[in-house]
N, C-alpha and C positions, 0 to 999 in steps of 0.2 A: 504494500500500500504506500501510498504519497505518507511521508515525514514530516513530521512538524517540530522541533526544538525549541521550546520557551529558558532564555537566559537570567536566571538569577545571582546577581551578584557577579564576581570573579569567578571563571572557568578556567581550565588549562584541560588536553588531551596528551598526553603522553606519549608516544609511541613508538616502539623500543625491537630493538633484538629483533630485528623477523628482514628476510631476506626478500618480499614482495610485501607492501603494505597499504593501506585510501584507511584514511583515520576517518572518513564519512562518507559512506555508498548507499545512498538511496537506489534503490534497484529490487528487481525481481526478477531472477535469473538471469538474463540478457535484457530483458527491460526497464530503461532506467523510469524511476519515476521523480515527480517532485520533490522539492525540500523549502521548507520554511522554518529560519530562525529567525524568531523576535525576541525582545523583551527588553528591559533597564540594564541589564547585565553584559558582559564580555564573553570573548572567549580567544584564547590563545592555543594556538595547535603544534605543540613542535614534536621533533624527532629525535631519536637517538639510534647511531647502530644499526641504520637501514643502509644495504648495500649495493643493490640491483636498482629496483624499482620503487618508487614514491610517490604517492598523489596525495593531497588534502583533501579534497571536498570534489566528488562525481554526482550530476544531479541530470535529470532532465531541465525542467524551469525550476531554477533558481531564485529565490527571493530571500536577502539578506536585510534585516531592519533591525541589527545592532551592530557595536563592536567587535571585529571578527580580525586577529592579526594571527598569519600561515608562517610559517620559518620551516623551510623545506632542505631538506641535507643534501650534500652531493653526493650522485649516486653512480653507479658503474655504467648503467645502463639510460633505463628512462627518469625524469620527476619534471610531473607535472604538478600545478600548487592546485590550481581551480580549472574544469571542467564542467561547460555546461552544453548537453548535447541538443538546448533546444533552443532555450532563454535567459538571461541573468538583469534582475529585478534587484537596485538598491537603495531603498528608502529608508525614511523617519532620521536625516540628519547622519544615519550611518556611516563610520570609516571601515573601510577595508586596505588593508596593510598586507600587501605579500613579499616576500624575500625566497626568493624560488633559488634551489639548487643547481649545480650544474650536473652534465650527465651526457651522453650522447646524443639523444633528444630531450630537449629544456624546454617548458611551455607554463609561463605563471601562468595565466588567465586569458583560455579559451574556449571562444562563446559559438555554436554553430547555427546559429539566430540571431536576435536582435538582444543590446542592451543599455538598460535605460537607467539612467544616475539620477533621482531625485533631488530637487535644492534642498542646500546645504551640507551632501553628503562629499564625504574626502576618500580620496583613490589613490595609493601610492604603492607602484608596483616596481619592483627591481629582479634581476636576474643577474647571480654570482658568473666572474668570470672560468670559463673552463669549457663549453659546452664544445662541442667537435665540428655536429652534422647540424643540425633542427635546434635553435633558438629564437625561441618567442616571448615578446612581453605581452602585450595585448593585442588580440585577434579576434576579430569581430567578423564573422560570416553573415553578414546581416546590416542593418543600420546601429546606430551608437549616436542615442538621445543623451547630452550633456544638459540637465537643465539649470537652473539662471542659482549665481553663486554657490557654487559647488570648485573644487579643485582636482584634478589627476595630474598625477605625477608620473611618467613612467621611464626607466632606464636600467639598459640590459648592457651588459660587456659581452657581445658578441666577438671579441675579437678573432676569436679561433675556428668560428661557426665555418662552414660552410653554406648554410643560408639560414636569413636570421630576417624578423620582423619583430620592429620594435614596438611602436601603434597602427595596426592593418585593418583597415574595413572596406568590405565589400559592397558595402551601400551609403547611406545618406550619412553622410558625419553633421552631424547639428546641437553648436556650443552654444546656450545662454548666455545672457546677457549676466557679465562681470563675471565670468567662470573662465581662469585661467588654466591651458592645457602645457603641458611641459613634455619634451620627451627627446633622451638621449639615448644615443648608440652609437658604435665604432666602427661597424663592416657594413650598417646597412641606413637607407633614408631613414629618419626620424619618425616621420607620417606618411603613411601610402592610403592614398583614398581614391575608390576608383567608381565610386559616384559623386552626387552632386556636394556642395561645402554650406552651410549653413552659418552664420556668423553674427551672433547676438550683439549689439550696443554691448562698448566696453569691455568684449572676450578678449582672452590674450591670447595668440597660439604661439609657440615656442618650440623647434624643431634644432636639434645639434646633430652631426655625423660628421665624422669622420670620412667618409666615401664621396666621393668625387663624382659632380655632377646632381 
């Protein structure tokens, strides 16, 4: 069945020793299904000791409406922080904070639908230098709604990658008005939008690379 997590207070997930690990899998055998975390509360997810394969949070639609910060270890193989294989929904003022590992394939937070950031809420994604082949910071298969004073951050040291996306969407990119977007990387463009640009009174966009042209 679809998941639902109500956050009380301080949380932390632990997740230790195991050689393939997803510290959150909404799913039913091969079918993923939703997730929804709310509440006043936190929650912090880290790892220890994982050596292959890592994920933090797999969901169909995703809906995030608390504090929610991922620390993802580097791995031999894959780590991905966030997966969402439909939709990613984040409101009520909410931060998301990830720090994605390196690994052969690297992928903080990818969306294969649309996602939409409610005002107010804060996005700060980075990815550790090391990754080989497949590093990603943010990947949006879809449109990617920023709405009006919210902040994203995102920066990935691709330098080793052989192809890397730093912030990538496949449809409408559209920033509120006073919502500054920031986003660094080494081996590849900053922002790749390959629909139309949207651009709210007073948005900031901020693109760094390294890569020429």
């Amino acid at each position: 069945i679809d998941l639902s997590i109500k956050l009380i207070g301080e949380n932390r997930f632990l997740c230790k020793d195991r050689e393939y690990i997803t510290a959150i899998y909404a799913a039913d055998g091969r079918l993923n299904r939703d997730l929804h975390i709310e509440g006043d509360g936190s929650l912090t997810i880290e790892f220890l000791n994982v050596s292959t394969d890592a994920q933090g949070i797999l969901a169909s639609n995703l809906t995030i409406a608390s504090d929610i910060n991922i620390i993802m270890p580097d791995c031999s193989n894959i780590v991905n922080c966030l997966i969402c294989t439909s939709s990613l929904y984040v409101g009520n003022k909410a931060s998301l904070t990830v720090n994605n590992g390196s690994g052969i394939h690297s992928s903080a937070v990818r969306v294969r639908g649309n996602a939409l950031f409610e005002e107010g809420t804060s996005i700060n994604i980075t990815v550790n230098p090391g990754t080989v082949k497949t590093c990603k910071g943010l990947s949006i298969n879809g449109d990617l709604i920023l709405s009006e004073n919210m902040t994203m951050n995102v920066s990935i040291d691709d330098a080793a990658a052989e192809l890397s996306e730093c912030l990538r969407v496949t449809g409408l990119l559209d920033v509120g008005a006073g919502t500054p977007v920031n986003a660094q990387s080494k081996n590849c463009y900053g922002i790749e939008c390959y629909g139309p640009i949207k651009l709210g009174n007073g948005s900031i966009i901020s693109a760094d690379s390294l890569k020429e042209g």
